[in-house]
PAFI-763124 format. One line per field, with one value per residue: x negated, y, z negated of N, C-alpha, C in turn; residue in one letter. Coordinates in nm, 3 decimals. Example, Ala and Ser with C-alpha at 12.3 -4.5 7.8 and 13.67 -1.06 7.14 Angstrom:
BEGIN
nxx	c(-1.319, -1.285)
nyy	c(-0.569, -0.225)
nzz	c(-0.780, -0.708)
caxx	c(-1.230, -1.367)
cayy	c(-0.450, -0.106)
cazz	c(-0.780, -0.714)
cxx	c(-1.320, -1.290)
cyy	c(-0.330, 0.003)
czz	c(-0.780, -0.787)
type	c(a, s)
//
This chain:
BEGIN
nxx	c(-5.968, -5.599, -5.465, -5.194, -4.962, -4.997, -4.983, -4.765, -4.587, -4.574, -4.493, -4.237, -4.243, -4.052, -3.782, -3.756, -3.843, -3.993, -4.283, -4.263, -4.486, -4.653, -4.842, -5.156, -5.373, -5.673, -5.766, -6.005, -5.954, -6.082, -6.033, -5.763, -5.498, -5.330, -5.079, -4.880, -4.515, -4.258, -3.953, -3.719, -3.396, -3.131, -2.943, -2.764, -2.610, -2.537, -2.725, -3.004, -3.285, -3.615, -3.665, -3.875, -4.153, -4.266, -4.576, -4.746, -4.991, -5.082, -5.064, -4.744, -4.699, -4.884, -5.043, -5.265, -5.528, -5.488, -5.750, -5.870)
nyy	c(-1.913, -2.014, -2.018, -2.084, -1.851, -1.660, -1.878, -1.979, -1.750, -1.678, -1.847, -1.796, -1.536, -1.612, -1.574, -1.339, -1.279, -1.194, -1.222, -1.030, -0.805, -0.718, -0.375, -0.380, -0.248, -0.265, -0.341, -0.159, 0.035, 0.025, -0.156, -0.220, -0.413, -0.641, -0.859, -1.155, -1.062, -1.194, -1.254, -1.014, -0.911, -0.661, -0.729, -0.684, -0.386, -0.125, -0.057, 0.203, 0.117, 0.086, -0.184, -0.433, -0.558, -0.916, -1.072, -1.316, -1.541, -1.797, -2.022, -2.061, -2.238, -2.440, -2.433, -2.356, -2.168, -1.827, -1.563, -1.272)
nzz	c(1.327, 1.417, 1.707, 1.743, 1.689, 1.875, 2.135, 2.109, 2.107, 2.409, 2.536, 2.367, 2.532, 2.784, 2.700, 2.667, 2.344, 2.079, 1.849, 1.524, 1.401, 1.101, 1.061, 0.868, 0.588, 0.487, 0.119, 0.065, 0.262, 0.526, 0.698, 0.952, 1.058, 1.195, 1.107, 1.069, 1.087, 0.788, 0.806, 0.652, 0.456, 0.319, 0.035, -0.066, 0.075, -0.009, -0.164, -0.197, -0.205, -0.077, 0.188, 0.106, 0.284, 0.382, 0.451, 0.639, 0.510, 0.560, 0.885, 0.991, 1.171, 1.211, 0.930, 0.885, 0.688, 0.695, 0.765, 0.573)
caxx	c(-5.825, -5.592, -5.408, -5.047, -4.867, -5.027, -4.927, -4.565, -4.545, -4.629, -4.364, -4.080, -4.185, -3.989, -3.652, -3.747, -3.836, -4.159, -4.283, -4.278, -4.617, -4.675, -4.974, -5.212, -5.511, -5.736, -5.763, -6.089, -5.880, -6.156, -6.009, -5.653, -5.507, -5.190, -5.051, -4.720, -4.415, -4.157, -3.882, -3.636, -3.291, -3.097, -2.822, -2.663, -2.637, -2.531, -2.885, -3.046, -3.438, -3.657, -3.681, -4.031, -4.208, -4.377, -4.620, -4.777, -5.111, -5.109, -5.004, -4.614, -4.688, -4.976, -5.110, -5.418, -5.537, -5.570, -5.872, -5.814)
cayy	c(-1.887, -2.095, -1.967, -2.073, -1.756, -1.635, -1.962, -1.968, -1.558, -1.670, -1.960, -1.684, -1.428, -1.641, -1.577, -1.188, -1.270, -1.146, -1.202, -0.927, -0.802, -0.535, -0.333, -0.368, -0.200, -0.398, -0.276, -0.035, 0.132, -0.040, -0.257, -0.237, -0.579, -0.660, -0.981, -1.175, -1.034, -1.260, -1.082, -0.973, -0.844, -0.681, -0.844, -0.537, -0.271, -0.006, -0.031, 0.254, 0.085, 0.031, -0.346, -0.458, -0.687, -1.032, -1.096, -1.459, -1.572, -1.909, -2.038, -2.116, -2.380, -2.593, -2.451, -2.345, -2.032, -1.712, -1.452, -1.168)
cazz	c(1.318, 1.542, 1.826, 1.746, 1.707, 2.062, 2.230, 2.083, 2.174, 2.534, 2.554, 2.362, 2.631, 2.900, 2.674, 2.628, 2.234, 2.024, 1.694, 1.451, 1.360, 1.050, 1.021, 0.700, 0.545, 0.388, -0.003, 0.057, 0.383, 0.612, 0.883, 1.024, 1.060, 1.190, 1.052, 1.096, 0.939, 0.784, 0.845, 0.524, 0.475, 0.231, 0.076, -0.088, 0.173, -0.011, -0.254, -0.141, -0.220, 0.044, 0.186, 0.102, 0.383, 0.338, 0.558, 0.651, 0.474, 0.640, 1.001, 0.980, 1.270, 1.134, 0.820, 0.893, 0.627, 0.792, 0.736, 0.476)
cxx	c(-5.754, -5.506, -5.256, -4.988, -4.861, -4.922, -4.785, -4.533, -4.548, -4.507, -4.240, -4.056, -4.080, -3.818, -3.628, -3.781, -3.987, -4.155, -4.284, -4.413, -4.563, -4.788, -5.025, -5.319, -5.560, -5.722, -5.861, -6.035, -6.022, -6.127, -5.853, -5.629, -5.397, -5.161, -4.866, -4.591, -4.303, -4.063, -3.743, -3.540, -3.244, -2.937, -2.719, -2.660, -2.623, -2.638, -2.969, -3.249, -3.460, -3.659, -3.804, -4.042, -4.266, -4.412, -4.681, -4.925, -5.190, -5.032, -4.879, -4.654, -4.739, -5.064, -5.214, -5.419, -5.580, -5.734, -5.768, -5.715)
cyy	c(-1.958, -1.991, -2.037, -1.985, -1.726, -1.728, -1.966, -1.836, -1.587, -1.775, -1.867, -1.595, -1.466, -1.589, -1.437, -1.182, -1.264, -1.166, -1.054, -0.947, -0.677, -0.499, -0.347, -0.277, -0.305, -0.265, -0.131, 0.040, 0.142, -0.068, -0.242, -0.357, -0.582, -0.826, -0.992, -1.148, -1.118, -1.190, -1.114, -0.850, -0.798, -0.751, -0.759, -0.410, -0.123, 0.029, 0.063, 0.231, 0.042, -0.094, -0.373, -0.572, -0.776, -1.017, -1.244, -1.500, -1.700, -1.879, -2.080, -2.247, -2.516, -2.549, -2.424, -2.172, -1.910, -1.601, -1.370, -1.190)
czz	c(1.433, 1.582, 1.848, 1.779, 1.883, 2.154, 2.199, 2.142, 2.314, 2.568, 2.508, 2.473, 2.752, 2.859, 2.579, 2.501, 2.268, 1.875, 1.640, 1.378, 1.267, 1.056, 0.910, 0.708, 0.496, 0.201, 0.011, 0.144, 0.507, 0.719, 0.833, 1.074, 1.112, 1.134, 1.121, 1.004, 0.939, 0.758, 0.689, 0.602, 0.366, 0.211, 0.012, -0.048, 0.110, -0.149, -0.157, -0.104, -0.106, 0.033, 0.157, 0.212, 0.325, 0.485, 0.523, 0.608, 0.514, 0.771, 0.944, 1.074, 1.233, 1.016, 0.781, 0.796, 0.716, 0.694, 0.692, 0.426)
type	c(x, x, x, x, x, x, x, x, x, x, x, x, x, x, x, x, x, x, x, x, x, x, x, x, x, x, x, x, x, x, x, x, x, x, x, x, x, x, x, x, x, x, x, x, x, x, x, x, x, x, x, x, x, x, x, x, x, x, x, x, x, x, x, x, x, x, x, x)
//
């Protein structure tokens, strides 16, 4: 797995910023994962449905596939 996010998180900390991580399960409720969350909005506020998250299955930086 590469070490983008890390090294970018370490270059944002100088300007107080952090990625957003969510938690996962895996399907059997095994391993606890956090992953990167792409972050979502809604666009009709007064819809009372929850927002659903995406999270990141590749690197955004260079592409590389992540595990699970």
């Amino acid at each position: 797995m590469c070490e983008c996010v890390s090294e970018i998180e370490k270059a944002l900390a100088s300007k107080n910023v952090r990625f957003v991580m969510a938690m996962a399960m895996s399907p059997d409720m095994s391993k606890l994962t956090s992953k990167l969350m792409v972050a979502t909005e809604k666009i009709d506020k007064k819809n009372r449905k929850p927002v659903p998250f995406v999270t990141a299955t590749f690197c955004p930086f260079c592409g590389e596939k992540w595990e699970g």
